[in-house]
C-alpha positions as CSV (number, residue, x, y, z in Angstrom):
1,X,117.4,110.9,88.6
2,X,116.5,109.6,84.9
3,X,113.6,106.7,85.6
4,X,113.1,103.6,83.2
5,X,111.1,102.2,86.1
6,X,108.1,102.0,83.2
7,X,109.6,100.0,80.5
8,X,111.7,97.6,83.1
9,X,108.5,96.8,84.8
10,X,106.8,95.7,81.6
11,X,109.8,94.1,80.2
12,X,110.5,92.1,83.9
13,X,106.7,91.2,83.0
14,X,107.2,89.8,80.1
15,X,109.9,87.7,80.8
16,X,108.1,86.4,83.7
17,X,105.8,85.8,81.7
18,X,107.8,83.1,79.2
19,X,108.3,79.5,79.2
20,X,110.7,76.9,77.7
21,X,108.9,74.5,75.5
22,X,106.0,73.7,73.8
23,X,102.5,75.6,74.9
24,X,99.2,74.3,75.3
25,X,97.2,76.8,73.0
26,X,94.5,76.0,75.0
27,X,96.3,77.5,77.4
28,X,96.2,81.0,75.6
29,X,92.7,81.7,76.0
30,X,91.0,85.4,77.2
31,X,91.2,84.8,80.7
32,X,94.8,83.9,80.5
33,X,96.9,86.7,82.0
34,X,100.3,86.9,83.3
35,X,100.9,87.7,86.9
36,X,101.3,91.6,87.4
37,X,105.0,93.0,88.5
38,X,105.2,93.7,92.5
39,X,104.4,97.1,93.2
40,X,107.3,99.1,92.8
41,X,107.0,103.2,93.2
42,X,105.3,104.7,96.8
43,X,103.3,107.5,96.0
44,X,104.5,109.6,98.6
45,X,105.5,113.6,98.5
46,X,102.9,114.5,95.5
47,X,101.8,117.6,97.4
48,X,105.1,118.9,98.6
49,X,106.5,122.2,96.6
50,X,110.2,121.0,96.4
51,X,112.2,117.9,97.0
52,X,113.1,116.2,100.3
53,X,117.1,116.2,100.6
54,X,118.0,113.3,102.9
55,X,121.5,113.5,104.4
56,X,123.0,110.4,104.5
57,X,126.3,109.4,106.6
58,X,128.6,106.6,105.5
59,X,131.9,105.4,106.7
60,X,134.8,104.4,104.0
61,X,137.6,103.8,106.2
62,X,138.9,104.3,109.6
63,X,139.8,101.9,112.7
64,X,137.5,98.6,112.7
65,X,134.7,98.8,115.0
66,X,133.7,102.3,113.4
67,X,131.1,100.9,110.9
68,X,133.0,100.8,107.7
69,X,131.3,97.6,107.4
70,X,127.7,99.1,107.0
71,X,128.5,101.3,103.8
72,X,127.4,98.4,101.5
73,X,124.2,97.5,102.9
74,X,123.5,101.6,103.5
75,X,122.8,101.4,99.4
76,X,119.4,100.6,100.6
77,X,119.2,104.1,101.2
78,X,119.5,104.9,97.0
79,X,116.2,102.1,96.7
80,X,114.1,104.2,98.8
81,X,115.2,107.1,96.3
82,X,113.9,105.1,93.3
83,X,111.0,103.9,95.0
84,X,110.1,107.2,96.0
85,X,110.6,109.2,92.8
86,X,108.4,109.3,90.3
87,X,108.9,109.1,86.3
88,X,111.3,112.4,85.7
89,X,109.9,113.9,89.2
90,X,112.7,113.8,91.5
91,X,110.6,113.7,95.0
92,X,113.9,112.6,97.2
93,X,117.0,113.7,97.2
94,X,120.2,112.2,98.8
95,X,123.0,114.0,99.9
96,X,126.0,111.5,101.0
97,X,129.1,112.5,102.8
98,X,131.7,110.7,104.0
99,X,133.1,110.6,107.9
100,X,135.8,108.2,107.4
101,X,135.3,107.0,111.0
102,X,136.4,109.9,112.8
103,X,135.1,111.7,115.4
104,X,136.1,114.6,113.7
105,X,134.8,113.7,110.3
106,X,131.6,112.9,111.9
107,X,130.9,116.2,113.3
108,X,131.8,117.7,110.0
109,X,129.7,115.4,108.0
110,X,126.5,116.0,110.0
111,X,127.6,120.3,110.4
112,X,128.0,119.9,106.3
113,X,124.3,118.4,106.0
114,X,122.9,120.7,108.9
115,X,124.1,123.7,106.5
116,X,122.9,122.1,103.7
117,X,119.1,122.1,105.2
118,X,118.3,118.4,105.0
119,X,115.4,117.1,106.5
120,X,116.6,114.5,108.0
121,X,119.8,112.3,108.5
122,X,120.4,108.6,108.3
123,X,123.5,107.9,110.0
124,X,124.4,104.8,108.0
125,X,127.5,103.9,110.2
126,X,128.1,102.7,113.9
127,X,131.1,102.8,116.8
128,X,131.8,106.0,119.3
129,X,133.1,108.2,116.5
130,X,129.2,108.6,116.4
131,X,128.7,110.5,119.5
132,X,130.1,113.5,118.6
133,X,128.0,114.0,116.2
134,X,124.4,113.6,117.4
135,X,124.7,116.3,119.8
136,X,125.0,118.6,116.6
137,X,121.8,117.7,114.9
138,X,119.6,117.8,117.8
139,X,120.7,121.3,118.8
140,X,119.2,121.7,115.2
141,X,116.2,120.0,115.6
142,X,117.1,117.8,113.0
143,X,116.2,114.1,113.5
144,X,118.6,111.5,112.6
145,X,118.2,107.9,112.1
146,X,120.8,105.0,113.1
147,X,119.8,102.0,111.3
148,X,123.2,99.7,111.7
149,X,124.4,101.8,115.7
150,X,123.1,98.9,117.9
151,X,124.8,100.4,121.2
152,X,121.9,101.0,124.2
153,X,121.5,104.8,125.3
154,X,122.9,107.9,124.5
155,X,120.1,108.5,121.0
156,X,118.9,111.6,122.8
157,X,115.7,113.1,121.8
158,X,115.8,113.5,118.0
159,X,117.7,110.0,116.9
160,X,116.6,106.8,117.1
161,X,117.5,103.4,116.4
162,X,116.1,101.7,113.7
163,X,117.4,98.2,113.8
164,X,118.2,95.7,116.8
165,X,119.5,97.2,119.8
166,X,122.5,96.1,121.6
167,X,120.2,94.2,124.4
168,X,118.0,93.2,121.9
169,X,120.7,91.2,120.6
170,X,121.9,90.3,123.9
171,X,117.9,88.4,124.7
172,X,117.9,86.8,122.1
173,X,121.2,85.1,122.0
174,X,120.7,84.4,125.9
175,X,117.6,82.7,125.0
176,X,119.0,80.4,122.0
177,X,121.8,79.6,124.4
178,X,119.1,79.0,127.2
179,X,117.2,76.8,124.8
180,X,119.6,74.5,123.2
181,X,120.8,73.9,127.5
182,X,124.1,75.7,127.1
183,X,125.4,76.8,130.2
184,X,129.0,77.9,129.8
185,X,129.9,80.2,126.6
186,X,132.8,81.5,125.5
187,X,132.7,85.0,124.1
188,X,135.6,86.3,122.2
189,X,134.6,90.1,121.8
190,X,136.5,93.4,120.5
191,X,136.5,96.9,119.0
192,X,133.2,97.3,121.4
193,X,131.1,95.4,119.1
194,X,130.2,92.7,121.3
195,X,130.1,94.6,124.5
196,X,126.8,93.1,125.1
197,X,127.4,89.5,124.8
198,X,130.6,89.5,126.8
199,X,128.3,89.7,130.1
200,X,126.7,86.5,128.9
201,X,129.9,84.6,130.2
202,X,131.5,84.1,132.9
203,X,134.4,86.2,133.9
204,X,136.6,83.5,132.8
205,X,135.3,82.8,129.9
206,X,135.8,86.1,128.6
207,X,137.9,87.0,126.0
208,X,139.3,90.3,124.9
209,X,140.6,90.4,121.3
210,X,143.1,91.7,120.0
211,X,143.0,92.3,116.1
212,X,146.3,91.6,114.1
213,X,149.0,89.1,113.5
214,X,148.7,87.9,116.8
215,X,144.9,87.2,116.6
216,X,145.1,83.7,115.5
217,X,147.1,82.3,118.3
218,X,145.0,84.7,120.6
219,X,142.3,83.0,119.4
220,X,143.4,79.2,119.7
221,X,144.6,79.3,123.2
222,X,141.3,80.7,123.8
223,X,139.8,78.2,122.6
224,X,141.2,75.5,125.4
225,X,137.7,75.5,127.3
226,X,135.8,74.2,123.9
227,X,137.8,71.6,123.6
228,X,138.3,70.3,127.3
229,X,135.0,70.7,128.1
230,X,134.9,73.5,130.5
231,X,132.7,75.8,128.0
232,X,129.7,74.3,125.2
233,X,129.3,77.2,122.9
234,X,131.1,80.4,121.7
235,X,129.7,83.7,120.8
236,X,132.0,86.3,119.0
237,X,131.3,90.0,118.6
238,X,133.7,92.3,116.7
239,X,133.9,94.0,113.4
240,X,132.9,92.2,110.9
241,X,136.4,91.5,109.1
242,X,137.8,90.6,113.1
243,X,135.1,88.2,113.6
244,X,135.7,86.2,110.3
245,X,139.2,86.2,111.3
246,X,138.3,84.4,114.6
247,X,136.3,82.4,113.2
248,X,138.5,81.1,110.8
249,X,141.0,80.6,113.7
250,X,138.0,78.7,115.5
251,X,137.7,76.4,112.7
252,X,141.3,75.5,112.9
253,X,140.4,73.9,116.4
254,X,137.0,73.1,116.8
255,X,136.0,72.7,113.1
256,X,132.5,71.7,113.5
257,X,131.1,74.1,116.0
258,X,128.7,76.1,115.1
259,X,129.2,79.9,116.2
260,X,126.7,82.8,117.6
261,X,127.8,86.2,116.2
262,X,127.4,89.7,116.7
263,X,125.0,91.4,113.9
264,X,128.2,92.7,112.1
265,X,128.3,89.5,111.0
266,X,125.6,90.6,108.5
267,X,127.9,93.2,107.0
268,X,129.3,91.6,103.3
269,X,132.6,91.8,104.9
270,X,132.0,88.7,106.9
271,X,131.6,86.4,104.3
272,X,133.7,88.2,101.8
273,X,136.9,88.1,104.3
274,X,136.2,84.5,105.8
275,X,136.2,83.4,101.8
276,X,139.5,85.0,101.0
277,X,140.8,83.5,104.3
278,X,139.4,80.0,103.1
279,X,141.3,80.6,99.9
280,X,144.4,79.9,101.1
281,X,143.5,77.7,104.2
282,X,141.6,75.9,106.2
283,X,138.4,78.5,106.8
284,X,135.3,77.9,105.4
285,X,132.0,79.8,105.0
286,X,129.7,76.1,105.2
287,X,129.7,76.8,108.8
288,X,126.6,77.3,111.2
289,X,126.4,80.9,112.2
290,X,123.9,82.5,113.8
291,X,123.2,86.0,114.4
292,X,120.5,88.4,115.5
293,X,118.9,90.8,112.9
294,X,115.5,91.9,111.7
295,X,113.1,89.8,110.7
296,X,113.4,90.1,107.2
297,X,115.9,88.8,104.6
298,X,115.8,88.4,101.3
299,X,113.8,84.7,102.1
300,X,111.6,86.0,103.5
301,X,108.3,86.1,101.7
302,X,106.5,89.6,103.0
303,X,105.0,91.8,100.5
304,X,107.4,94.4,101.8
305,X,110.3,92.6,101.1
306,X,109.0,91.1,97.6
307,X,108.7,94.8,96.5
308,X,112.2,95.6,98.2
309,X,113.7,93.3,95.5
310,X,112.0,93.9,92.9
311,X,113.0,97.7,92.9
312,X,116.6,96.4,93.4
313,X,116.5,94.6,90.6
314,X,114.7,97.2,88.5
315,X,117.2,99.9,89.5
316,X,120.0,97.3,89.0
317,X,119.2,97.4,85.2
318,X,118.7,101.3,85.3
319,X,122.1,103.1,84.2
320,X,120.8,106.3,85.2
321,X,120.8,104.9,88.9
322,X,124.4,105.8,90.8
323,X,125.8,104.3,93.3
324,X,125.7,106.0,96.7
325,X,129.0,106.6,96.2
326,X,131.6,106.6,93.9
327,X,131.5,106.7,90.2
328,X,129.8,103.6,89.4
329,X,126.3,102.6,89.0
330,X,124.2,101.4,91.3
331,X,123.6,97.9,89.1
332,X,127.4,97.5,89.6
333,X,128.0,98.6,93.1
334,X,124.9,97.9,95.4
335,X,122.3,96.3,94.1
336,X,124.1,93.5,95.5
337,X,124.0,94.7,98.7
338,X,121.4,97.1,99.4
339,X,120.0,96.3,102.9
340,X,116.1,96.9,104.0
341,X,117.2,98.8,107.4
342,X,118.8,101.7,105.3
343,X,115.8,101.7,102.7
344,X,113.4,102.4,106.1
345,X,115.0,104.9,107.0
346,X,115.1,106.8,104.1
347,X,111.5,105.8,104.0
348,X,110.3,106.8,107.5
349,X,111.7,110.4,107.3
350,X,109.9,111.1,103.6
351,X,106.5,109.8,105.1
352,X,107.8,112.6,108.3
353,X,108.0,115.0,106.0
354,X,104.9,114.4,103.9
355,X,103.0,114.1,107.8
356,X,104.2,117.7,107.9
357,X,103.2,119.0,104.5
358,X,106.8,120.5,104.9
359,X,110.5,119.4,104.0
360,X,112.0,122.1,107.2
361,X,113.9,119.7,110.0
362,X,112.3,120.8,112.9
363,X,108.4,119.9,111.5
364,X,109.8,116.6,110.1
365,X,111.4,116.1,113.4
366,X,108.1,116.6,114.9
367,X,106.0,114.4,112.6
368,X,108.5,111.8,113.2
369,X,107.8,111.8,117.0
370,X,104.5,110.6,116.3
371,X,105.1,108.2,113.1
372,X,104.3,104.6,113.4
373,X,105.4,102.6,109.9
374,X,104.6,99.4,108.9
375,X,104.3,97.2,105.4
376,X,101.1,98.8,104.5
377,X,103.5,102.3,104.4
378,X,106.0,101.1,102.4
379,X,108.5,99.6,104.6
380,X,110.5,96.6,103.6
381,X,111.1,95.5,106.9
382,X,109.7,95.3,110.2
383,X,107.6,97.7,111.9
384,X,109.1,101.1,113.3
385,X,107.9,103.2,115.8
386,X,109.1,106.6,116.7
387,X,107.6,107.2,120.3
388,X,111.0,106.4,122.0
389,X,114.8,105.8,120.9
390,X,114.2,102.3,119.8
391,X,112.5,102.3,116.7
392,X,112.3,99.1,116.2
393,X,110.4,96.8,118.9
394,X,111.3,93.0,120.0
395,X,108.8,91.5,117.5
396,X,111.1,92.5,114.7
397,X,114.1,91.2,115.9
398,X,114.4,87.6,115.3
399,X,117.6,85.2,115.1
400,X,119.5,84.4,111.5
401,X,121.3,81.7,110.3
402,X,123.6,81.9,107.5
403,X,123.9,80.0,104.2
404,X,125.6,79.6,101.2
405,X,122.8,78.9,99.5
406,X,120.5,82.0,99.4
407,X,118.0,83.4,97.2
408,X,119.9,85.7,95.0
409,X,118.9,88.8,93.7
410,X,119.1,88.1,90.1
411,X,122.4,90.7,90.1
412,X,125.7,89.2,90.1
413,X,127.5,92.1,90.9
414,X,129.3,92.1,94.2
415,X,127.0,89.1,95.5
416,X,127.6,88.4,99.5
417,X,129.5,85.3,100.1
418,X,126.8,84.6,102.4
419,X,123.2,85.0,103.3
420,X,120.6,84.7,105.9
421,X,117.4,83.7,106.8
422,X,115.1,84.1,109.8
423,X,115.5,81.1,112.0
424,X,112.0,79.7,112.8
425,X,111.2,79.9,116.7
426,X,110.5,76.4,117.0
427,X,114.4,75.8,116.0
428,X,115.9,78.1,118.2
């Protein structure tokens, strides 16, 4: 991968470092000196022989429910990349394939890497089509990382999950219920994405959705117990493009209440389909939202994340950068997107491999078992460790509330109709 990591660093320095106006030239004395860039490169892999190929598994179509949603955030996966490599010394490589949210194109994407001798997989999708698949690698001792899969069990012993985990999400929206005194939810759930928080309501409360034409009016008789009193809140977990579509039908009746979501919601889709659907009605983004996610977002102020965005940005204006897939570059198709959970992964299985002093699966595998990752290796997010199938423990997971007001990332490109940031405990 061609690298101008060098000059964008110094030129991102020195725009940093100009003003509008008149200077003091008192001001420009010897000890005056701009603040440096935010670390950008991880100096890992210098004493391995050749490159570590990274298989990575997206989803570009298929039903909803089968993680089509994830494939814009998994272009965190090409940061780690740039991160990792150094000037013309390619240290990672990616190779990413396609299951179209199959069942069948899952087992041939992960046989197509297993061939291919990668060291390590991150399954950047979600939904059952999944479970075909993991069998495969861990009959070849090949470990494989599910950064976006939140379903409980069934990881076996050489996958684990690196972001929330379904009843990680299911704590902590019982406890922001529990807190704000609301006894009686509604939960509208589908395509098994919300699973989890259908158990938080009563039987009859509980909703099964049905995607389609028919959703809206699905959706507004529903909603009867919101507005006669019967139920205080409503959670909905689906896809990401069938939960805007509910919630725009929720707006149409209770307009002002705010709604607890799934983590799909987190997906670009949600925002991106609840604008169009505002476009030509009554839906809005402005709403409250809540979800669960880690405890990082582009707010948040962690060195880890600082350095995140600052390689997005640098890679953003780097033409030699590609997108993950497709024939566009990564400034045009990603950089808007690219989400910190992919990014780890790719992280934790090069810092495996360099553990090993070997790029073979079975001895980055093993060196995984024993990893435990947190800012000071690299890692954008929250803390991971590898001692079980969950990855990721209950002090990264935190609840998120959306705005549409967030940060930005300095790259217009594809910019989410929505953000998030971690929602302090005290406001829970």
């Amino acid at each position: 991968m061609r690298r101008l990591i060098g000059g964008l660093a110094l030129a991102a320095l020195a725009v940093s470092g100009c003003t509008g106006g008149d200077t003091d030239d008192e001001g420009r004395g010897e000890d005056f000196a701009p603040a440096p860039p935010p670390a950008v490169e991880l100096s890992l892999l210098g004493d391995l022989e050749q490159p570590v190929r990274v298989g990575v598994v997206v989803t570009s179509g298929g039903a909803r429910g089968e993680g089509a949603e994830f494939a814009a955030l998994a272009a965190g996966a090409r940061v780690a990349e740039f991160r990792l490599d150094e000037g013309d010394d390619d240290r990672v490589e990616l190779e990413v394939v396609d299951d179209r949210g199959t069942a069948e194109g899952a087992v041939t994407a992960t046989q197509q890497l297993l061939d291919s001798g990668v060291a390590g997989i991150v399954y950047a999708s979600a939904g059952p089509h999944l479970d075909a698949a993991l069998p495969l690698a861990a009959a070849a001792d090949t470990a494989v990382l599910l950064p976006y899969d939140a379903r409980d069990g069934g990881t076996g012993e050489a996958a684990w999950r690196t972001g929330p985990s379904a009843s990680q999400v299911s704590e902590r929206i019982s406890g922001l219920l529990a807190e704000r005194g609301q006894r009686a939810p509604l939960a509208l759930t589908g395509e098994g994405a919300g699973d989890e928080l259908a158990a938080l309501a009563d039987p009859a409360l509980r909703v099964p959705l049905t995607a389609g034409d028919a959703l809206a009016g699905q959706v507004a008789a529903a909603a009867r117990p919101l507005t006669d009193g019967s139920a205080d809140a409503v959670v909905v977990g689906a896809s990401a493009e069938t939960s805007a579509e509910t919630v725009a039908a929720l707006q149409g009746v209770v307009p002002t209440l705010p709604v607890v979501l799934a983590p799909t919601a987190l997906a670009p889709a949600f925002g991106g389909r609840l604008a169009d659907l505002g476009a030509g009605g009554t839906a809005t983004t402005a709403g409250q939202f809540f979800t669960v996610g880690p405890a990082v977002t582009d707010s948040s102020t962690e060195p880890g994340v600082v350095h995140f965005l600052a390689a997005v940005r640098l890679a953003a204006q780097d033409p030699g950068v590609p997108a993950l897939l497709g024939p566009e570059t990564f400034g045009r198709d990603g950089a808007a997107t690219a989400d910190v959970r992919s990014h780890d992964a790719v992280l934790a299985l090069s810092t495996a491999a360099e553990q090993a002093a070997s790029t073979e699966p079975a001895d980055v595998l093993a060196a995984l078992r024993e990893l435990e990752l947190g800012a000071d290796d690299g890692l954008a997010g929250p803390e991971l460790t590898f001692g079980a199938g969950q990855a990721l423990g209950n002090d990264g997971v935190a609840l998120l509330q959306a705005t549409t007001r967030g940060p930005g990332r300095g790259v217009e490109q594809g910019a989410p109709a929505l953000s998030w940031f971690v929602l302090p405990a005290d406001e829970g």
